[in-house]
N, C-alpha and C positions, 0 to 999 in steps of 0.2 A: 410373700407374693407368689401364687401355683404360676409357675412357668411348663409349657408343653411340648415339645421339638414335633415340627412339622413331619409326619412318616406317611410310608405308602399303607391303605389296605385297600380290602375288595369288599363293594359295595354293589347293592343291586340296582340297579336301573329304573326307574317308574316311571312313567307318564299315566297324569288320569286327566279323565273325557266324559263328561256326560252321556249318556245311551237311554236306551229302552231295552227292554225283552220282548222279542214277537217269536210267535210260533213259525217252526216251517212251514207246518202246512195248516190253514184254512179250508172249510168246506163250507157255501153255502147250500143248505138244502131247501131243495125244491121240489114243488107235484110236477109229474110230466102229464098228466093225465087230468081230466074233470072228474068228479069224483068228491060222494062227501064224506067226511072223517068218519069212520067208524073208533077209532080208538087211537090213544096215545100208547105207548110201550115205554118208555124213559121217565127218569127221575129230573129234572129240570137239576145243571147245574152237579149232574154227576157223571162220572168217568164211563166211558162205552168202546167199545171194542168191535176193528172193521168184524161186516157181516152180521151186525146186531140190528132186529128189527127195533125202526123207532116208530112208522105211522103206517096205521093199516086203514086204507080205503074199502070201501063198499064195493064188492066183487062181485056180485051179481047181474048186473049187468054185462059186463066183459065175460063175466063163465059162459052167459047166455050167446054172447056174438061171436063167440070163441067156438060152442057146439053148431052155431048155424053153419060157419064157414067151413069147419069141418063136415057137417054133413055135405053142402055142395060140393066138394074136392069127391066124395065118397059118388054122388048121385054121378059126378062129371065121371068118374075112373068105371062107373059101371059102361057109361053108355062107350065110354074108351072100348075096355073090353069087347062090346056088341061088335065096334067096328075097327079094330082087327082081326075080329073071325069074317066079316065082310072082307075084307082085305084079302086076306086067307083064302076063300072061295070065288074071288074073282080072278086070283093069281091059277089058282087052280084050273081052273074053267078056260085060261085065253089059250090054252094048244087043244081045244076041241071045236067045232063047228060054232058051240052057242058063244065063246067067248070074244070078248072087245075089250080091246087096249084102251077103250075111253072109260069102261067100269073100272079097268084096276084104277086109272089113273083118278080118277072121282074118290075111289075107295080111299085109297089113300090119299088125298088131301084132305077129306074127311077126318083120316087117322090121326093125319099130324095138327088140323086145327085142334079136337080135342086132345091132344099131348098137351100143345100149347095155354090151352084153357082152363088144362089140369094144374100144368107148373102157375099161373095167375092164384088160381082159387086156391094152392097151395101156399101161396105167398101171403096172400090174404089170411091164410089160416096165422101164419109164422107172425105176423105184424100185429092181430090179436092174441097172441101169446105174447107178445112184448107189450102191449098195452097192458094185460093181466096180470102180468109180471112187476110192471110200474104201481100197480096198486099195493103195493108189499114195498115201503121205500127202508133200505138199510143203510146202513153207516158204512161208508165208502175209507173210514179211516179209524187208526184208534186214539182217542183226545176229549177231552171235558167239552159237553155238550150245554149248551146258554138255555137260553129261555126260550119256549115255545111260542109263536105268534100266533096259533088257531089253534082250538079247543076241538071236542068233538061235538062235532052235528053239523060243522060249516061244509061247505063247500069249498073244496082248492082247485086251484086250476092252474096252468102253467104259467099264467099271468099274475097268480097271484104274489108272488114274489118270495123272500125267505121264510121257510117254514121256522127254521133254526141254525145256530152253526155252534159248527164243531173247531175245535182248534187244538192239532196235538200240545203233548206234555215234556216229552222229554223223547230228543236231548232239545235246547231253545238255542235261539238267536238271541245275539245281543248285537246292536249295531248301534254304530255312536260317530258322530261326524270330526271331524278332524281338520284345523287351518291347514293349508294348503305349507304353508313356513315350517310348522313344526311335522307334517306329513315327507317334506324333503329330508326332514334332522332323522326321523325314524326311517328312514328309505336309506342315508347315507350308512347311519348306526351299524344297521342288521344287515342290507343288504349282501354282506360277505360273511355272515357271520349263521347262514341258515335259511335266510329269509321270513318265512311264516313260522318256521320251526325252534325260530331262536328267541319268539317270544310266547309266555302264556299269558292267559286276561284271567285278572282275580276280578270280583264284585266286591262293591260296599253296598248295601241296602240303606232304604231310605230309613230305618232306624238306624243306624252309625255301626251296625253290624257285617263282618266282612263273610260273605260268602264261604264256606266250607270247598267248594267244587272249583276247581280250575278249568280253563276252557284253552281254546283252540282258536287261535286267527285264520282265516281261509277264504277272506276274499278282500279286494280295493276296489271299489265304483268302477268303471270308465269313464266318469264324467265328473266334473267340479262344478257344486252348487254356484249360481250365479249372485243369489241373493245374499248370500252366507262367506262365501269362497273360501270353503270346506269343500273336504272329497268325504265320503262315508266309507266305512271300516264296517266289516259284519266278522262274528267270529261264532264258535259252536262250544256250549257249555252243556257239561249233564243236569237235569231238573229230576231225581229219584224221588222216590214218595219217603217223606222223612214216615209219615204213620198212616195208618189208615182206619177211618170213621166212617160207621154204618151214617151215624147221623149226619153228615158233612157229603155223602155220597160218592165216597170210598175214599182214594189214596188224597193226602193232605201233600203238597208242593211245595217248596217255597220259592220258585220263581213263576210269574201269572203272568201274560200275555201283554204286552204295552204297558209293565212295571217300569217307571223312574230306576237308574241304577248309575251307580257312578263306578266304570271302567276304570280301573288300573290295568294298563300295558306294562310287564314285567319282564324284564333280561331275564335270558333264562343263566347264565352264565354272570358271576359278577365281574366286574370290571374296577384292575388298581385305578384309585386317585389320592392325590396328596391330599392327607386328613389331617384335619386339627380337631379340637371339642370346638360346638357351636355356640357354646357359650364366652368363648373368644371374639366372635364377629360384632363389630360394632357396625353401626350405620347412621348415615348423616343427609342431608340433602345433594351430595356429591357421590353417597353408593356408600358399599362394605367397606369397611377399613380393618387392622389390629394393630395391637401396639407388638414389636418386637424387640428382643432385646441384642442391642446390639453389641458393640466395642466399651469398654470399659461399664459394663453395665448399664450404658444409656440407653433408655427403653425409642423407642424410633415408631413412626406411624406410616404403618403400609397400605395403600390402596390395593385391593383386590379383587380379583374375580370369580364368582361362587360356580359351580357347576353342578351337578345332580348331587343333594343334599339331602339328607334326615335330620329328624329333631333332635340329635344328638350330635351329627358329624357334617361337619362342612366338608367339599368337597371345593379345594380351590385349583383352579385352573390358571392362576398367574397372581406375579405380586410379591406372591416368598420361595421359598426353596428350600427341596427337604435337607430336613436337620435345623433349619430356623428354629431362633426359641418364642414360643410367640404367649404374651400373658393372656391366664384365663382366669386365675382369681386375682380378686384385689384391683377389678380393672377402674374404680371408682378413685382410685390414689395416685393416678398413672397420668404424667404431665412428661410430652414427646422432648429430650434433649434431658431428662434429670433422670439421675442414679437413682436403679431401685436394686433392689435387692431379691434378686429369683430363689426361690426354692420348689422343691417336688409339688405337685398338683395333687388336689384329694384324691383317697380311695374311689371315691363315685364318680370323679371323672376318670381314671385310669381304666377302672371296668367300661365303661358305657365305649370305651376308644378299641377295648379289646375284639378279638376277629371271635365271632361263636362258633360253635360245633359245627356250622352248615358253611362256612368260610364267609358270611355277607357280615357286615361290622353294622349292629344296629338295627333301626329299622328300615323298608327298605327306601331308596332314594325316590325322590318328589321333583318331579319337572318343575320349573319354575317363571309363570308369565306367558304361557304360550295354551292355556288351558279354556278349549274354546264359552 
C-alpha cells in the first residue's frame, strides 16, 4: 500500500476567467465632406498603416472653390494696396493748405475695412483647403481595416455614417469580468506582494491551446456590475504577426478583436503549500477526505481543506500536518480503524511530487468555485 508524508513545495497560483480580446484603439471612418467616390485604395480586411490613403473623393469641385476664393483674397489685397497709397497721400497732404483730417481719417478706415476683408476672404480660402483636403481621407491609425460600405460612384456625405473601421493589432486587450468575492481574495493575495506586477495573464484559446505571449494586468473598473456583481479586469498582451500572406492581406495574428479567451491570472512568484499526490484526495457528499496512517498502523480518515491545486498535487490548507503519512495507492482496500500495511509510493507518483527546474511543482494551480 504507496504511503506519502505530507511535505511543503512551491506551487504557482492560477485563477481563470472568461474575457474577450478588444483592440485599443477603434476608428470609425467617416466622409466629412459631400462628395462622390471616386476610387477605393485598400484591400478589404487587410492590414494598413497611419497616413495610408484609403478613399479618394471627386476634387473638382473643391479645387474649383478653392481657386475662386483665392482669387478674391488676391482681387481684395489688390484694392488694399490702392488704399494704403490713398492713405499714404492723405497723411502727406494734412500739413499743407489742401489737406483735412477728415481724408486721412476716411482713408484710413477704408484701409482697415479692406485688411479686415482680406483676413475673411482669407479664411475662406484656409476652410476650402480643408474641405479639399477632406476629399483625400487617410488612415488615422495602423490596424486591420473591415469591410467597405460604399463602392465607387456613390455619393458620401457626413451623414452617411461608417465608410469602414479600422481596429489596431498589437499589443490587444483582454478584459474579463471577475465576482466581486474572489476580486477581494486576489486584492488581499497580491496586494503586498507587487500589486499589478506580481501577476502575469496567460490565454487558453478557444481550441484548448494556450497562448505563447504573456501579458500584463494594468487596470480595475471603478465600478461593480449591478446585473452581474462582478468588477471588470483589463490587461495588455502582445498580438505579433506569427506570418505574413500576400493572399490573407499581409501579417496573419492570432489574437482578433472580440475573440472568446479563457484568462489565466498567474503568481508570478510561487507560493509553499502543504502537498500531498492528488490522487490521495477522496470526496463524499460531506467534501475531501484521506485516509492517513496513524499509531500502530491504523489507517484514520481526515476531513480536509483543498486550496489552490493542480491535476497532480493537492494543496491542503487544514486537516493533516506535514510529515502525516497519508495513502495514495491501494485506496480501494482502506477501512478507517484496520491495519494496513504502508510501503513507498510508485516511481510516477514520486516524480509528478517533485519541485522542476523553474521551482513550481507541477502544473500550475487552478482556483477552485469562484470562476465566474
Amino acid at each position: 500500500m504507496g504511503v506519502f508524508e505530507a511535505v511543503k513545495r512551491p506551487i504557482t497560483e492560477t485563477n481563470e476567467f472568461l474575457g474577450r480580446i478588444e483592440a485599443p484603439n477603434r476608428v470609425n471612418v467617416v466622409a466629412r465632406v459631400t462628395a462622390f467616390l471616386d476610387k477605393r485604395n485598400f484591400v478589404e480586411g487587410s492590414e494598413v498603416k497611419a497616413g495610408d490613403l484609403l478613399y479618394q473623393l471627386e476634387r473638382g469641385p473643391f479645387e474649383a472653390d478653392l481657386a475662386s476664393k483665392k482669387a478674391q483674397v488676391a482681387q481684395l489685397q489688390a484694392t488694399l494696396v490702392n488704399a494704403k497709397l490713398t492713405t499714404d497721400r492723405a497723411k502727406s497732404l494734412l500739413g499743407g493748405p489742401a489737406g483735412q483730417q477728415s481724408s486721412v481719417d476716411a482713408a484710413v478706415a477704408n484701409q482697415q475695412s479692406l485688411e479686415a476683408q482680406v483676413q475673411a476672404a482669407q479664411a475662406q480660402v484656409d476652410l476650402s483647403q480643408i474641405n479639399l483636403d477632406y476629399t483625400m481621407i487617410h488612415s488615422p491609425i495602423d490596424g486591420r481595416i473591415g469591410r467597405t460600405a460604399v463602392t465607387e460612384g456613390n455619393v458620401v456625405t457626413p451623414s452617411s455614417g461608417t465608410l469602414t473601421t479600422i481596429v489596431s493589432q498589437d499589443p490587444m486587450y483582454v478584459t474579463f469580468p471577475v465576482p466581486v468575492r474572489e476580486a477581494l481574495n486576489l486584492r488581499d493575495r497580491y496586494a503586498t506582494r507587487g500589486g499589478f506586477k506580481a501577476v502575469i495573464i496567460r490565454l487558453r484559446l478557444t481550441d484548448g491551446r494556450l497562448y505563447e505571449k504573456t501579458g500584463e494586468l494594468n487596470f480595475v473598473n471603478n465600478t461593480i456590475a449591478q446585473n452581474t456583481d462582478t468588477i471588470s479586469l483589463r490587461g495588455t498582451i502582445p498580438n505579433p504577426a506569427t506570418y505574413t500572406s500576400v493572399a490573407a492581406g499581409g501579417a496573419i495574428r492570432e489574437l482578433t478583436d472580440n475573440e472568446f479567451v479563457t484568462v489565466l491570472l498567474e503568481g508570478v512568484q510561487p507560493v509553499e503549500v502543504l502537498a500531498i499526490p492528488r490522487s490521495a484526495v477522496l470526496s463524499d457528499q460531506q467534501g475531501e477526505y484521506v485516509y492517513v496512517v496513524g499509531a500502530d498502523n491504523k489507517a484514520e480518515q481526515r476531513r480536509i481543506q483543498l486550496g489552490q491545486s493542480t491535476a497532480t498535487i493537492a494543496a491542503v490548507t487544514s486537516g493533516i500536518a506535514l510529515g502525516d503519512k497519508v495513502v495514495v495507492e491501494g485506496l480501494q482496500k482502506v477501512k478507517p480503524g484496520e491495519v494496513v500495511a504502508p510501503g513507498p509510493v510508485s516511481a510516477l507518483i514520486q516524480s509528478s511530487m517533485k519541485v522542476s527546474a523553474d521551482g513550481s511543482a507541477g502544473s500550475p494551480a487552478k482556483s477552485t468555485g469562484n470562476n465566474p
